[in-house]
N, C-alpha and C positions, 0 to 999 in steps of 0.2 A: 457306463463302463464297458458295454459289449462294441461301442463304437471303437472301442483298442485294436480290436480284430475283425475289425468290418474289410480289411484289405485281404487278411487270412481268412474269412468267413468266406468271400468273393470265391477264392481259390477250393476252398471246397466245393463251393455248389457247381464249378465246373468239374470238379472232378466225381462228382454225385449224376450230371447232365449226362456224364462219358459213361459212367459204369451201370445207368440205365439204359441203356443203348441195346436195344434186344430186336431179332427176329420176330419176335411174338407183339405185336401190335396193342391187346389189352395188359399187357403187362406193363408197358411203357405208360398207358393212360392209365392205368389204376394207379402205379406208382408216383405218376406225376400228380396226379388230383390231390394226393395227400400231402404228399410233399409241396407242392407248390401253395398251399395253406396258409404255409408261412407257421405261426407259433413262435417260441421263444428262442428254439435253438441252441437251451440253453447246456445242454450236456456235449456237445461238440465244441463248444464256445468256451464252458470251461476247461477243457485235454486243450484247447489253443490257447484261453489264459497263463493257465499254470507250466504250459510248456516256453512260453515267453519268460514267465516271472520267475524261471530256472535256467533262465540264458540258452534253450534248443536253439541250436543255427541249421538245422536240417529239412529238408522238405517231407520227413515223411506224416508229419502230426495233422497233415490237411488229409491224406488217406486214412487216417485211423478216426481224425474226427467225421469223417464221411463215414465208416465201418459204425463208427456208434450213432452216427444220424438212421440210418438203414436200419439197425436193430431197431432202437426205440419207434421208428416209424411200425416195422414187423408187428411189433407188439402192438401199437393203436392197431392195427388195421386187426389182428384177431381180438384183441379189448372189446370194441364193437361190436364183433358178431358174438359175442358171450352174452355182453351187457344188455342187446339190441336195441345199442346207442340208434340213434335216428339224429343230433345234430353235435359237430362239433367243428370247434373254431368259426363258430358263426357261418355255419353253412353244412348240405347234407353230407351225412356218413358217408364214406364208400362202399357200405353194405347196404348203405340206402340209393345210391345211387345206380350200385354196379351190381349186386347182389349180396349174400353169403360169400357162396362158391366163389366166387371170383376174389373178395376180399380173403380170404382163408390161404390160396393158392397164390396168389401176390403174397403175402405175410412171408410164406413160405421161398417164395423166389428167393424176397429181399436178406432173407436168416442164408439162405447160400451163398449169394453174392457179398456177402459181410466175410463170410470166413474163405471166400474164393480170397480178395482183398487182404485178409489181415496176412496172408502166404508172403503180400509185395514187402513185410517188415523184415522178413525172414530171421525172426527171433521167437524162439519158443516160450520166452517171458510174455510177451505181447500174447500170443496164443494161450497161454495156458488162464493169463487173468481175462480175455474175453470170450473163450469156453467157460469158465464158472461163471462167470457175471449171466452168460446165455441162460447157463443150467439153475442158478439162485433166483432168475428172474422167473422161470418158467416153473419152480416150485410156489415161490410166491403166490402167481396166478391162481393155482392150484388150493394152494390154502386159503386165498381170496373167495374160492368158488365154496369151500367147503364151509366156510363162513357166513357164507348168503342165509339171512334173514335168522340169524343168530342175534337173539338178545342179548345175551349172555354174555357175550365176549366182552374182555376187558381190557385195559389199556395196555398190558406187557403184548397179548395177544394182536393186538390192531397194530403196534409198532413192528413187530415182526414181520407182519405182512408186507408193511411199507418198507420197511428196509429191505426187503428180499424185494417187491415188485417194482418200486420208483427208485430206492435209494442207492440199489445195487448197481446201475447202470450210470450214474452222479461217479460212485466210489471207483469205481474201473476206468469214467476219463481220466479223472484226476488221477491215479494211480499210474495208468497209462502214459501222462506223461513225464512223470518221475522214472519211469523206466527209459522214456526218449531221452531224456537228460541224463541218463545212466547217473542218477544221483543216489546217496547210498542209502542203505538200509531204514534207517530213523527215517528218513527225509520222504522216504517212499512212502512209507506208514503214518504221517504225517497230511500229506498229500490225501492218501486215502480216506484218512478222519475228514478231514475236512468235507471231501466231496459225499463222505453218505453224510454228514450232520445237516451240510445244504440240500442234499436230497432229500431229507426226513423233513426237514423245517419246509420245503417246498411241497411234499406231498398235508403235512398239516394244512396248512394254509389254505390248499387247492380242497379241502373239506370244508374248511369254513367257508369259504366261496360258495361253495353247494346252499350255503343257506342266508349268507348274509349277504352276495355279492348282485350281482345285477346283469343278465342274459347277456343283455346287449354291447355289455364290456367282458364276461367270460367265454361266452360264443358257444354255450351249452343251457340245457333247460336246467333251471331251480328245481332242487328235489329230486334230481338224476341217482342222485345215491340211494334216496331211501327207495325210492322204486324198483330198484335194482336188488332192495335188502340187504345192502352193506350197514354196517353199525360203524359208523366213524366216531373220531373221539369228541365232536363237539356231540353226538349221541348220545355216549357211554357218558360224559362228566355231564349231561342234562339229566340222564337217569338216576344219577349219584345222588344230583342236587333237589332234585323234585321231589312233590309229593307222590305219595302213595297213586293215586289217579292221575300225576302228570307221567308218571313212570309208566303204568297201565297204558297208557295213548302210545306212548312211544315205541314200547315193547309188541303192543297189537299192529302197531303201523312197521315197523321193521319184517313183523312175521310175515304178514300178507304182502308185502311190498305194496302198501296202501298208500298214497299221498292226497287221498282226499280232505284228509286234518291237516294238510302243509301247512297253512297260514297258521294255525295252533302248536303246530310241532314247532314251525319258526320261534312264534313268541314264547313258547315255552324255552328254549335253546338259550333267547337272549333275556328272559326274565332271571332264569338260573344263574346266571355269568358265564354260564358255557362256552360261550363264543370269546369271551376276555380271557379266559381259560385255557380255550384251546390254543389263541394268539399269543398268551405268556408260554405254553410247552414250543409253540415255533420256535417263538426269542431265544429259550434256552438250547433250543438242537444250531442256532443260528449262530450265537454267542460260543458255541463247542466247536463251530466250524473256526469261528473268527483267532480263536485260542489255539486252534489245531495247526495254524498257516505257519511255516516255515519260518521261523523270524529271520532271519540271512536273508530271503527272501525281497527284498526293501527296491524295489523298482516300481515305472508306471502299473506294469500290468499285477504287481503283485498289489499295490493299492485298487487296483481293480477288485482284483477278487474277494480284498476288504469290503469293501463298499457294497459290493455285489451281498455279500450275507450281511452287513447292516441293513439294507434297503428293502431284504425279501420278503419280512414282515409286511411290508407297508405294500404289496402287491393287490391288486382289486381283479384282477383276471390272468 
């Protein structure tokens, strides 16, 4: 379905080529290391989806979908130096490649160059939802860090997180382009559900991968999470479901950010049901997306965006 806007995607990534274009020589190379990655693309993809499947006839959704490529890159690149990620998308960090310092200060280029850009919309609606989407993502973060190696947490509290840190950046394309469409009120809020339920159901998923998926089609290490001391929710519904001594492992492995019982924390996840568990809470944030979509709505790219949250479940990296 993202082949919809493989013509409009094209269109971005030069306008992404242009607006890296700097005097400062590692800013271009750290920028481009990460970006040219590749990944899914999928939050620029959906502001061109949804902006198709509401009839936009305008050029400017390929700048704002580059504005929201540039953020979400921002944020991997400081992710990284918090996490002290070492691989992702199947190859080294750029804090592993390029340093810290230099990853932290790129992050920070590209959060300028996002809001130099969003000025070309010259609409203060455009500005004002990706100023909060900035500021919701970056508490997230926040509350993500304050979370680390927290047993405890539970599942109102880990959704929080992912809506503010993954889902919030989903809800402001899609939002985003309901405002290009100058479509009204319902339609905008409509739009928006959509893109955090796909964002929620996407960052689920992207946990179960942590334990059930396979390096070499994720392009990150198995057990990234607990070493890090995140409690995700295939964690929290394995500790629900377990014994007294499966809980015990779990809870000790979080605290230390231990992963030397991985293979045991694994089987334990999928003994539980945890893992079918956490993939029925996707289906249903996926299914709230699917319900959410504009029914007027009835074009190719609006069955795209169908598809696209039927399918996301069944994702393996």
């Amino acid at each position: 379905m993202l082949g919809l806007v493989a013509d409009d995607m094209a269109e971005v990534d030069r306008v992404i080529a242009k607006r890296l274009d700097t005097g400062v020589p590692l800013v271009s190379e750290v920028s481009r290391y990460i970006i040219s990655a590749g990944g899914k693309r999928l939050r620029p993809a959906l502001l061109l989806l949804m902006s198709r499947a509401l009839g936009y006839q305008g050029t400017q959704h390929f700048n704002l979908a580059a504005v929201v490529e540039f953020i979400h890159t921002a944020t991997l690149l400081h992710d990284d130096v918090v996490d002290e990620s070492t691989l992702r998308r199947g190859r080294p960090t750029a804090n592993e490649s390029f340093g810290n310092p230099a990853s932290v200060l790129v992050g920070d280029f590209l959060y300028s160059r996002a809001f130099q850009m969003m000025l070309d919309a010259n609409d203060m609606r455009v500005m004002e939802i990706l100023a909060e989407a900035t500021n919701i993502i970056a508490e997230g973060e926040v509350l993500q860090l304050m979370n680390m190696h927290d047993a405890s947490l539970d599942e109102a509290a880990y959704l929080r997180v992912i809506r503010s840190k993954t889902a919030k950046l989903f809800e402001a394309s899609t939002r985003l382009a309901a405002v290009l469409a100058k479509a009204p009120p319902h339609v905008e809020e409509a739009c928006a559900t959509y893109g955090q339920a796909l964002g929620t159901a996407f960052q689920v998923i992207d946990d179960v991968l942590d334990y059930a998926g396979d390096a070499s089609e994720t392009g990150k290490n198995l057990g990234d999470d607990l070493r890090e001391g995140k409690t995700t929710l295939p964690l929290i519904l394995a500790m629900q479901r377990g014994t007294a001594e499966q809980r015990a492992l779990i809870k000790a492995a979080i605290e230390a950010g231990d992963t030397t019982q991985l293979s045991q924390i694994v089987a334990i996840v999928k003994e539980t049901g945890a893992l079918e568990a956490t993939r029925a809470a996707a289906a249903a944030e996926a299914q709230r997306a699917i319900d959410a979509l504009p029914s007027f709505a009835r074009n190719q790219h609006a069955e795209g965006l169908l598809q696209l949250a039927a399918q996301l479940t069944e994702r393996r990296a």
